[in-house]
NUFIVO-577657 format. One record per residue (C-alpha): residue number from 1; residue in one letter; y, z, x. Coordinates in nm, 3 decimals, m for minus. Each point is the difference from the previous one (the first is absolute). Example, Ala and Ser with C-alpha at 12.3 -4.5 7.8 and 13.67 -1.06 7.14 Angstrom:
{num:1	residuo:A	yy:m0.450	zz:0.780	xx:1.230} .
{num:2	residuo:S	yy:0.344	zz:m0.066	xx:0.137} .
This chain:
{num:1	residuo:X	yy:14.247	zz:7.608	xx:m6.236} .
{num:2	residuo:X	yy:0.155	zz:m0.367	xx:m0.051} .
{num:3	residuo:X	yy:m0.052	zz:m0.098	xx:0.349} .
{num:4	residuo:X	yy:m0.346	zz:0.065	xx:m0.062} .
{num:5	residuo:X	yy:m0.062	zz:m0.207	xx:m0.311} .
{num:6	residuo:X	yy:0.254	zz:m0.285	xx:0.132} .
{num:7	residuo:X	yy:m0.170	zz:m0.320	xx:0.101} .
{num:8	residuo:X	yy:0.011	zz:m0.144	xx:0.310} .
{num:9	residuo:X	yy:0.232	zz:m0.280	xx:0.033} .
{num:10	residuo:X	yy:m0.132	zz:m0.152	xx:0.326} .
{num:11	residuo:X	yy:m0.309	zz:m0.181	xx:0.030} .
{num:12	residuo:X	yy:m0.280	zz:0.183	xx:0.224} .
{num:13	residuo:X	yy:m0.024	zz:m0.104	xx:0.352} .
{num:14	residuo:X	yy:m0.342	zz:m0.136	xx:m0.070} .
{num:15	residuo:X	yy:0.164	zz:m0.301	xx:m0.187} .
{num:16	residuo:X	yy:0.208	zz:m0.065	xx:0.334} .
{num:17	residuo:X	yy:m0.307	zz:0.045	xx:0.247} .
{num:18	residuo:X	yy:m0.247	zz:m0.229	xx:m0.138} .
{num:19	residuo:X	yy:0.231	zz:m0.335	xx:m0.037} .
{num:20	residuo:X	yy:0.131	zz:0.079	xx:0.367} .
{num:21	residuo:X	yy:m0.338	zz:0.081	xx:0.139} .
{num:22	residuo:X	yy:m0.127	zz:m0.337	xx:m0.183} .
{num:23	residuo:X	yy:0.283	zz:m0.222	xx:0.167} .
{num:24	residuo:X	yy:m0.046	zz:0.176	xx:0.290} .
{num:25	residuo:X	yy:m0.330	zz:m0.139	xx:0.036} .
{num:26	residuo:X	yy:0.069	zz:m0.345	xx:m0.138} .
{num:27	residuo:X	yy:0.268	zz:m0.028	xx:0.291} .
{num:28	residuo:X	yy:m0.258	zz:0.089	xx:0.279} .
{num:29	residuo:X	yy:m0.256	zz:m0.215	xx:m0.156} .
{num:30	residuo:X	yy:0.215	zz:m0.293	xx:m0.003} .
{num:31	residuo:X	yy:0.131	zz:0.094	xx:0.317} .
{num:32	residuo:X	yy:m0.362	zz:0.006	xx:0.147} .
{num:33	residuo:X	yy:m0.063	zz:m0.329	xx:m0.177} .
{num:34	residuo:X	yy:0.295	zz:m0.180	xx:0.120} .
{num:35	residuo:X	yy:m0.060	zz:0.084	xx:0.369} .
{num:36	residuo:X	yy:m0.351	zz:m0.092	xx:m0.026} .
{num:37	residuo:X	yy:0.049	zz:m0.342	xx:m0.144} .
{num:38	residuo:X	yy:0.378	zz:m0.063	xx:0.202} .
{num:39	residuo:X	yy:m0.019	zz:0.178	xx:0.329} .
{num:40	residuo:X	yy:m0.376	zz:m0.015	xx:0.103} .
{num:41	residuo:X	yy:m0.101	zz:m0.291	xx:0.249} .
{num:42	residuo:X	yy:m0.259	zz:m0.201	xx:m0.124} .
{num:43	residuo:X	yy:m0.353	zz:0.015	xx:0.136} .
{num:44	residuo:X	yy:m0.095	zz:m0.145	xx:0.326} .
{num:45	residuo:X	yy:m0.221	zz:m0.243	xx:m0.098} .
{num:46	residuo:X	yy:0.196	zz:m0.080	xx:m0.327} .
{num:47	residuo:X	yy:0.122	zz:m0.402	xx:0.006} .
{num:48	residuo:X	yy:0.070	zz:m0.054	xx:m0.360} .
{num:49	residuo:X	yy:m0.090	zz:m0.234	xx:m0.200} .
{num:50	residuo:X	yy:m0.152	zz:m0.327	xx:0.113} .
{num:51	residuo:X	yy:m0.041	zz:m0.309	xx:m0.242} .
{num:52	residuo:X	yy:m0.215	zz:m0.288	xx:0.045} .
{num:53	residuo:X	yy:0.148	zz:m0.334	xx:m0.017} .
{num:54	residuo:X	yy:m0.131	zz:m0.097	xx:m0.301} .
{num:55	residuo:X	yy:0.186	zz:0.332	xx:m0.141} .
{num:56	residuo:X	yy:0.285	zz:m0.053	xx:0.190} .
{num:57	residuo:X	yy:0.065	zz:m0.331	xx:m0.104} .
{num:58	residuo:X	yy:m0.105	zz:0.090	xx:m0.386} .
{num:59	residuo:X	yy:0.329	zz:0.250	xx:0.057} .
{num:60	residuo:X	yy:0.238	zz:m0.250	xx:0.126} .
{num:61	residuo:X	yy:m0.074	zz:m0.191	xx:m0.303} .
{num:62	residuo:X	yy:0.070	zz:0.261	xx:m0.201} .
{num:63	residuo:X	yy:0.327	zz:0.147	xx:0.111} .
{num:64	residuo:X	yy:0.140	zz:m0.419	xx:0.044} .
């Protein structure tokens, strides 16, 4: 009858599941995220940015 009115001493296994589960998915996220912005090519037609020379030369002032 003491076993029965004992409390448990370990935590329930929902309390392990749920922080796991949540990493879990924060790792593929970032994961998906990383590849996305590392790994992928960029576009075909993508050339970056262009400045005019006006802009351009605004910036070399600027960083001398």
């Amino acid at each position: 009858m003491a076993k029965q009115t004992a409390r448990r001493r370990t935590p329930p296994k929902r309390t392990l599941i749920g922080p796991l589960a949540m990493l879990a998915g924060g790792m593929g996220v970032g994961l998906l995220l990383w590849h996305f912005l590392m790994l992928e090519p960029p576009a075909p037609g993508w050339r970056g940015e262009r400045l005019s020379q006006e802009d351009r030369a605004a910036l070399d002032r600027l960083l001398k």
